[in-house]
C-alpha positions as CSV (number, residue, x, y, z in Angstrom):
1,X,-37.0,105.7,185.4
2,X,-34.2,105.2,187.6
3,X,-36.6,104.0,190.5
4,X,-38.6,101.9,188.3
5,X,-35.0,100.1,187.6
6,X,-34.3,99.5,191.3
7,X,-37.8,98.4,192.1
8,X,-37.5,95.6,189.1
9,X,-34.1,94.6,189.9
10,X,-35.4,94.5,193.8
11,X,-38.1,92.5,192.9
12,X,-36.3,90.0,191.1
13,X,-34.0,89.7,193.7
14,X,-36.3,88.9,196.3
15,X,-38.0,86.3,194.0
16,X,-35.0,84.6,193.5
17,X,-34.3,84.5,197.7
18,X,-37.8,83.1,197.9
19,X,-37.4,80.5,195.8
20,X,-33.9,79.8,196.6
21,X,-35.5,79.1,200.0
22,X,-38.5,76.9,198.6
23,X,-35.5,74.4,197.8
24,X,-33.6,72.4,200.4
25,X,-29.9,72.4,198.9
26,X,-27.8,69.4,199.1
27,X,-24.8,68.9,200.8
28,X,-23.3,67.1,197.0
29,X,-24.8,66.2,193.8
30,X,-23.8,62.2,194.7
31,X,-26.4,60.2,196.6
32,X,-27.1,56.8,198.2
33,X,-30.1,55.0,199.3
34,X,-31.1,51.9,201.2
35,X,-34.2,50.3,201.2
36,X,-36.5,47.3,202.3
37,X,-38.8,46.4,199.6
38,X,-42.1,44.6,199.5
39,X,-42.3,42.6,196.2
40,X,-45.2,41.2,194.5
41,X,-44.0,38.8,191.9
42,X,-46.9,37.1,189.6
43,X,-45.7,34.3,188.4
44,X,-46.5,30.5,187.7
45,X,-50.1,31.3,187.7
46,X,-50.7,32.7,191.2
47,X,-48.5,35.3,193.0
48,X,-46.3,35.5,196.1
49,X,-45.0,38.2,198.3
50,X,-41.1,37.9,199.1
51,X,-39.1,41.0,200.2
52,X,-35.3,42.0,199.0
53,X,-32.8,44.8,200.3
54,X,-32.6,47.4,197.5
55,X,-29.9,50.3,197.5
56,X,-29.5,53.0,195.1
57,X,-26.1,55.4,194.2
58,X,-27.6,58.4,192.5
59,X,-26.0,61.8,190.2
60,X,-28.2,64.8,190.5
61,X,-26.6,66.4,186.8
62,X,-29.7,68.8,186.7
63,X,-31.9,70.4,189.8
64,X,-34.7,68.8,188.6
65,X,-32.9,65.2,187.1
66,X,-31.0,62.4,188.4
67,X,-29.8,59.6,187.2
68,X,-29.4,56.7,189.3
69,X,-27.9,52.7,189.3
70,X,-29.7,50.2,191.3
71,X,-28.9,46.3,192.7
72,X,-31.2,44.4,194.7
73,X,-30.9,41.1,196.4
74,X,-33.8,38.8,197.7
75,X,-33.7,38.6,202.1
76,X,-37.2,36.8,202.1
77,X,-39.0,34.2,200.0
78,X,-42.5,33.5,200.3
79,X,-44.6,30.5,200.2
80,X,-48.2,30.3,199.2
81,X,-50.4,27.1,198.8
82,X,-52.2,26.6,195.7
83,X,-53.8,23.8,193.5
84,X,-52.4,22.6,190.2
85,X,-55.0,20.7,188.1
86,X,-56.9,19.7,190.9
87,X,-53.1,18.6,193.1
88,X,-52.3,20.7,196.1
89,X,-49.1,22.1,196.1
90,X,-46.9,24.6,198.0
91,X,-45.3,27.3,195.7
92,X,-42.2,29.1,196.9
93,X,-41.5,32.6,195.3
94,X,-37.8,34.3,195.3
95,X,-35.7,37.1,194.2
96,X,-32.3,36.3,193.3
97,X,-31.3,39.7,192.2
98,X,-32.5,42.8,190.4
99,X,-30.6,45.8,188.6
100,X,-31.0,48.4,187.1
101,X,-30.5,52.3,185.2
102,X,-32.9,54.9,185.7
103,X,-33.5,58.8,185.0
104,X,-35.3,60.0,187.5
105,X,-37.7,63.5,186.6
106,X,-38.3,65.2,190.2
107,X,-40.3,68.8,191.7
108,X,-38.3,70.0,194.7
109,X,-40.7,72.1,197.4
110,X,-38.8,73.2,200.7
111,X,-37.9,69.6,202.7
112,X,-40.1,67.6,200.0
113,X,-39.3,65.9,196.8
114,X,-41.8,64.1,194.7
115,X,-40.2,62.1,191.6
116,X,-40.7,59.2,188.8
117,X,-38.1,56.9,188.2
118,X,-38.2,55.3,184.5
119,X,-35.3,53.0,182.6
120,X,-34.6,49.8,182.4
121,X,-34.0,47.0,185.2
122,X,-32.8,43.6,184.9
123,X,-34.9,41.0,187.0
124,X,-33.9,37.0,188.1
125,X,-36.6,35.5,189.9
126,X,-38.0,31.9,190.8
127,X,-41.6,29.7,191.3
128,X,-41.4,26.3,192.0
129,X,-42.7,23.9,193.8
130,X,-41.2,23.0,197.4
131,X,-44.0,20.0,198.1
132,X,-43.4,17.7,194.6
133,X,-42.6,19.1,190.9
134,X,-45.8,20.4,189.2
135,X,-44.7,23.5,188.9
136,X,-41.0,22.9,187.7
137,X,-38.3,25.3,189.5
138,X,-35.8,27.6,186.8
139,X,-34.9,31.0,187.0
140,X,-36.8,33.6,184.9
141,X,-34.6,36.5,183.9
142,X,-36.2,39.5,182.0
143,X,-34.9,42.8,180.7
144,X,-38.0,45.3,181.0
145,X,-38.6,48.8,180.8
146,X,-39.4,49.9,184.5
147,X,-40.9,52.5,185.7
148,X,-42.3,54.2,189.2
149,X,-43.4,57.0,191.5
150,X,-42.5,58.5,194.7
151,X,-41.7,60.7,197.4
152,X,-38.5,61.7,199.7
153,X,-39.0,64.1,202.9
154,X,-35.3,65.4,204.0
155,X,-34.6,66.0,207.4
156,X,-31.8,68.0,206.7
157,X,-29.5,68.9,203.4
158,X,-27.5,65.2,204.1
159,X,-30.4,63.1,205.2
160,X,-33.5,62.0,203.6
161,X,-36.5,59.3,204.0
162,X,-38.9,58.0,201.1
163,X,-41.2,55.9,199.8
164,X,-41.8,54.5,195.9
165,X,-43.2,52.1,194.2
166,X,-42.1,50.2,190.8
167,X,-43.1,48.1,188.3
168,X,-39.4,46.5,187.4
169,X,-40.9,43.9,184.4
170,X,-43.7,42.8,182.7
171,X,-42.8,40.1,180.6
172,X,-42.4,36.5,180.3
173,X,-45.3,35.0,182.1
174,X,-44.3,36.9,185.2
175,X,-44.6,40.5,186.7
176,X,-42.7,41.7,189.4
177,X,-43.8,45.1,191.5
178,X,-42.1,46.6,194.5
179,X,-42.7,49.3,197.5
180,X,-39.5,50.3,199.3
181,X,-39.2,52.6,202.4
182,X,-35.7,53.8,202.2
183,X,-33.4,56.1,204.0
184,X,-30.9,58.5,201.8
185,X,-27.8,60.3,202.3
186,X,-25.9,62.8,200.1
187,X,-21.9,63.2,200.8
């Protein structure tokens, strides 16, 4: 009985080293990412493809949750040409800022980390017209659930690369989706 005790209690041990060693740990539980991202805003009846700068500060409060607060900022507006009853015209598209709270459910396998992100984010962005004003120019700002998938790859316990994709809204007359490749760091 004795042995079959120390065989269990062996086993379990060496389960828990193996999957102690499936896991990469982190250096902390506190986070940050930066990001480029490739947005695809729908708007004014057509769609454009401007880019922002996105970063992230993140809390991992559970191995397998985080929760994280975003802030984006627009870097570079697009312009597509399109026609408005029958009127050529030249529609700019921009990001003015984005923000947002998110929980983010993620599976942790050796140097690999594949996670959703879902909350809520905050968007400002703009259509209008650069060429004459048949498409009028305001700022549309929407509060949306948001929601996306994704994976990291670390490098090391600190250091981290990764790639996502989000829908931030869907409201309003206007959508607004976005892939980033970012770099992370834990402290």
């Amino acid at each position: 009985m004795k042995r079959l005790t120390l065989a269990a209690a062996a086993a379990l041990v060496a389960m828990g080293s193996a999957h102690a060693q499936m896991m990469m740990p982190s250096a902390s539980q506190v986070y940050g990412e930066l990001g480029y991202t490739w947005l695809k805003i729908d708007a004014a009846g057509t769609s454009g493809r401007p880019s922002a700068i996105r970063g992230i500060l993140g809390w991992e409060f559970h191995p397998m949750f985080a929760g994280e607060f975003m802030l984006a900022g627009g870097v570079n507006d697009d312009n597509k040409g399109v026609s408005v009853n029958g009127v050529p015209t030249n529609v700019e598209f921009e990001l003015k800022n984005m923000y947002g709270l998110f929980l983010k459910p993620r599976y942790l396998v050796q140097q690999a980390e594949l996670f959703a992100r879902l909350g809520y984010a905050h968007t400002k962005v703009r259509a209008a017209s650069t060429n004459n004003n048949l498409i009028q120019g305001q700022d549309q700002s929407d509060n949306d659930f948001a929601w996306g998938i994704g994976a990291n790859y670390r490098f090391n316990p600190r250091m981290y690369v990764g790639l996502d994709w989000m829908r931030y809204s869907n409201q309003s007359g206007h959508k607004v989706d976005g892939l980033t490749l970012g770099f992370g760091y834990h402290w």
